[in-house]
N, C-alpha and C positions, 0 to 999 in steps of 0.2 A: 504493500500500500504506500508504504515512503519514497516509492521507487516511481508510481506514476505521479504523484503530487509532486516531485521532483526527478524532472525526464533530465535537467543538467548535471546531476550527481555524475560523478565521477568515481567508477567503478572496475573490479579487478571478475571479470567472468569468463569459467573456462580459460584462465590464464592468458587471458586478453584484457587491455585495459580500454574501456568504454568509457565515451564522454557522452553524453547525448546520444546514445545508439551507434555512434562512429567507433569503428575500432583506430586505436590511434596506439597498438603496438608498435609497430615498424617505426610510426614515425616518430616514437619515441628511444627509439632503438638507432635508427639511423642518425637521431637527431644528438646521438650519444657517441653513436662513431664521429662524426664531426666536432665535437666536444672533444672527444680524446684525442684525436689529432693534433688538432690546437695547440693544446696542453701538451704532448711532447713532440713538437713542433718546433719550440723553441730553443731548449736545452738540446736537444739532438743538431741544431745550425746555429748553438753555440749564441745567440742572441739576434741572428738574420733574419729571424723570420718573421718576427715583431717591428723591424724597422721601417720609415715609412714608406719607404721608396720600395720595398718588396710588397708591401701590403700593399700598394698603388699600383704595382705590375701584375699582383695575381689579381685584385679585384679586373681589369682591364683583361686579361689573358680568359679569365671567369664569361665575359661577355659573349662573346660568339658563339663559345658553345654551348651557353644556355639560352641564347637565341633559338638555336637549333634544336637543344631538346625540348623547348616548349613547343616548338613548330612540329618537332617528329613524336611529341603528345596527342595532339591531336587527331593524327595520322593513323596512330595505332591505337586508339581508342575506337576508329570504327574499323578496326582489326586489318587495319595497312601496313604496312612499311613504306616508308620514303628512301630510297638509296640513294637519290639524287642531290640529298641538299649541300653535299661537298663541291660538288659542280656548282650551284646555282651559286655558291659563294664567289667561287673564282668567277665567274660570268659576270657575277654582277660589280664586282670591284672594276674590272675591266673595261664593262660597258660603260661603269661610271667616270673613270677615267678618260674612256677614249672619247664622250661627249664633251668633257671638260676643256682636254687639249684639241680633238679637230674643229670643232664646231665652235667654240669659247664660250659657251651656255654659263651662266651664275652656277657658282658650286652647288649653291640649293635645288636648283634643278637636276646638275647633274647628280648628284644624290637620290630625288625625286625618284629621276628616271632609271638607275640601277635597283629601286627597289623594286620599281612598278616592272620589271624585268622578271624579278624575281617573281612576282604575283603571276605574269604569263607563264610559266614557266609550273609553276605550279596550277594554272588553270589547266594545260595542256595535261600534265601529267591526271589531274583527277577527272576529266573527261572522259578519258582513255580509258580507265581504270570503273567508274561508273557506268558507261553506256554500253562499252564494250564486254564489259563483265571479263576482263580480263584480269591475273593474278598479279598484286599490288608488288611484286617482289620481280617480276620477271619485266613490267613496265618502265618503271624508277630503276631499272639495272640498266634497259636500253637507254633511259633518256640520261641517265651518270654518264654513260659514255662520251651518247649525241651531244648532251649540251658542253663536255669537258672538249670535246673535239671544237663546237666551235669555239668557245671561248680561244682556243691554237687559231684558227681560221682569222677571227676577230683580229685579235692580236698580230698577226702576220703581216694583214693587210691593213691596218691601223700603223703606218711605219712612224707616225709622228708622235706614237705616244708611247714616253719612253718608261723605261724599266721604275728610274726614281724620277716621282713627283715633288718637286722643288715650291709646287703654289702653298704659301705658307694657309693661304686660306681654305686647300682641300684637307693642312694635316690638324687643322685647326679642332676639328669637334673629338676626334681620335687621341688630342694631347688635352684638353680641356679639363678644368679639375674643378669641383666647386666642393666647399665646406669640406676640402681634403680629402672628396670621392670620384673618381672619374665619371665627366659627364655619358659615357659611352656605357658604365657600369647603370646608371640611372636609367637610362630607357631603358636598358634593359630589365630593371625592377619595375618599369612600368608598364612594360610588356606584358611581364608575370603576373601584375594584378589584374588589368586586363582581359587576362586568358583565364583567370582565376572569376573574373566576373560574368566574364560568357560562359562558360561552361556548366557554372551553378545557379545562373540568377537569367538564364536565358532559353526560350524553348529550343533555340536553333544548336542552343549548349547541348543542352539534357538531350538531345536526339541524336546528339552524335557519341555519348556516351552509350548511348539503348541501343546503336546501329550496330555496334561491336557487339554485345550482350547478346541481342535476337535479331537479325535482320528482318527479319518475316513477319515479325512479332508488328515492329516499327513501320513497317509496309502496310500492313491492315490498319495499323490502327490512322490511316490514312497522311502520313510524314512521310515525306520526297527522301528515299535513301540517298538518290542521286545528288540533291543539293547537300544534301549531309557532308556525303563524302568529298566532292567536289570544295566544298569550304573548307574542309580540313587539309584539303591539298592545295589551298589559296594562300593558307593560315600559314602552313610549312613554308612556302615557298617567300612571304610577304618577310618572317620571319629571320629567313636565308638570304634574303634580302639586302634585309637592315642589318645585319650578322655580317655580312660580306661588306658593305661600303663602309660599315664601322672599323672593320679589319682595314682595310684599306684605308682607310683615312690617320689611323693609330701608325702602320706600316710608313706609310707615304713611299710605300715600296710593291710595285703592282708587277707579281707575276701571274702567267695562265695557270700555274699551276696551284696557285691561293685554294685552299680550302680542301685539299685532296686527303682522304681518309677523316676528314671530318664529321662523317656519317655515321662513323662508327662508337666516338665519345659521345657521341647524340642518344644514341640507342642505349647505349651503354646507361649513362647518366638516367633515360628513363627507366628501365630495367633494375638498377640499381635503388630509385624514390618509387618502385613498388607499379610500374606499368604492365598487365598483361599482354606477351608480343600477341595474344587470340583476340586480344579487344575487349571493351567494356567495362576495365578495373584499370586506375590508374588516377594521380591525381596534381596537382599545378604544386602544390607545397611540397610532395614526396621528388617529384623532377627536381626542383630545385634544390633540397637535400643533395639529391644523387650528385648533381651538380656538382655542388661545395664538396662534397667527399671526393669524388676524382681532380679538382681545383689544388685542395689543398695538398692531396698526396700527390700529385704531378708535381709542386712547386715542394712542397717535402725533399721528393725524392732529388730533384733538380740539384737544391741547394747543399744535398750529400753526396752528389757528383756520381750518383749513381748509372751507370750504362742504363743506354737508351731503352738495351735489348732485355735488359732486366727490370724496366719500368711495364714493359708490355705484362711482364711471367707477375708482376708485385697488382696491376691491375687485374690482370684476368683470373689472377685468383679470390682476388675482392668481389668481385662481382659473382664468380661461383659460389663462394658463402653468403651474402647477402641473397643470392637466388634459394639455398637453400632455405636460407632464414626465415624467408618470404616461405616458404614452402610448408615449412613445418609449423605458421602461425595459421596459415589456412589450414591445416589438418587439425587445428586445436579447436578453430571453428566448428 
């Protein structure tokens, strides 16, 4: 009786911990890994890690690829995969660039237009993917190629725009820092809430999470699959976008090949904050968890000079225990 007069108690059942009917294990578990990181974070790089100019590079470095895994959220939530948003990065830094220098368009525009790059880009791919009924893994595998190819194409025949960008005003929003936070760090918090707003305060939200759950389900009950899916590959790609010309603008250094295996710390990151790759469970606060946990142990390991090739084997095995983890609090359900 104390339990429905009070639905916010905060509760331990089945060895899950409930707030309001929400299990909020993981993310208090994940939000614990993060916590412990931190903490020997420090002493481990001897006082580096606390400094603010490190704190200023991993917040910044943090950016793009949680651009990316909010965008590859949505994706696989109506039970997709996006492969492609490593490409749409370099595409879109590029195109932004190369408007910039052939054309002399205002940065703001050419900005604009690398995003709005991004957004076609991801319309094509969830077209494809909707109408065609064809498998969200073997699409995004073709268009990673296609669009990494042209981004070389682009770039080739773009001979006037060079490697480094010297306009102090494209590296301007990239280096920009307010109240000691990168402004490039900020949109991306504000992307988060955002995504965190649609998808629970939104019918177009709520449908794209049900679309992963039951396709069929959502079809009857008379909601457009097809617009569903299609926004979530708008989302990805708008994402990948802003991910990519933020890269590019921090960088002031544009090559074709910006953004390559980027898809994979995406996935990763949601996988890790608690995403079903089958759809339908996953959530805007658990991604950006995952997020920070691969941020911090990537700049961790960095700052211990640890080989590249043992950063791969120290991730991939994080992400197999957190999948487990994940595993065994659903079984406790």
């Amino acid at each position: 009786m104390s339990e429905l007069s009070n639905p916010a108690r905060l509760t331990i059942r089945r060895g899950r911990l409930e707030f309001a009917g929400k299990d909020l294990t993981m993310t208090v578990i994940l939000g614990s890994v993060v916590i412990a990181l931190i903490i020997i974070a420090n002493p481990l790089t001897n006082g580096v890690f606390f400094t603010a100019n490190n704190l200023t590079n991993l917040m910044r470095q943090t950016t793009t690829i949680g651009l990316l895994s909010l965008g590859m959220l949505f994706v696989i939530l109506t039970g997709g995969i996006d492969l492609s948003v490593g490409s749409v990065v370099g595409f879109s830094a590029i195109f932004a660039a190369g408007t910039l220098v052939r054309m002399g368009l205002p940065v703001w525009v050419s900005f604009l237009l690398g995003i709005c790059s991004g957004a076609v880009w991801g319309l094509v791919s969830g077209s494809i993917v909707a109408f065609f009924k064809l498998a969200p893994f073997v699409v995004t595998l073709a268009m990673m190629t296609t669009i990494r190819g042209l981004t070389y194409v682009y770039s080739q025949q773009s001979i006037n725009v060079p490697t480094f960008l010297p306009n102090s005003n494209f590296t301007a929003l990239g280096s920009a820092v307010a109240f000691g936070i990168p402004v490039s760090t900020m949109i991306m918090v504000v992307f988060f809430i955002l995504g965190a707003v649609f998808l629970n305060r939104t019918p177009l939200g709520r449908s794209t999470i049900a679309i992963g759950g039951n396709r069929e389900t959502v079809r009857l009950a008379g909601i457009s699959v097809e617009r569903g899916i299609i926004t979530a590959y708008v989302i990805s790609g708008i994402c990948s976008g802003v991910g990519g010309v933020l890269l590019a603008s921090r960088l002031g250094n544009i090559q074709p090949s910006l953004g390559s295996s980027f898809e994979l710390d995406a996935i990763a990151a949601c996988v890790i904050g608690g995403a079903n790759l089958a759809g339908g469970r996953g959530t805007v606060q658990g991604t950006l968890i995952g997020v920070l946990i691969l941020a911090v142990m990537n700049n961790l390991l960095s700052l211990r000079n640890v080989d590249s090739y043992w950063q791969l084997v120290f991730k991939g095995a994080i992400i197999v225990a957190v999948v487990l983890l994940h595993s065994r609090s659903q079984k406790r359900g």
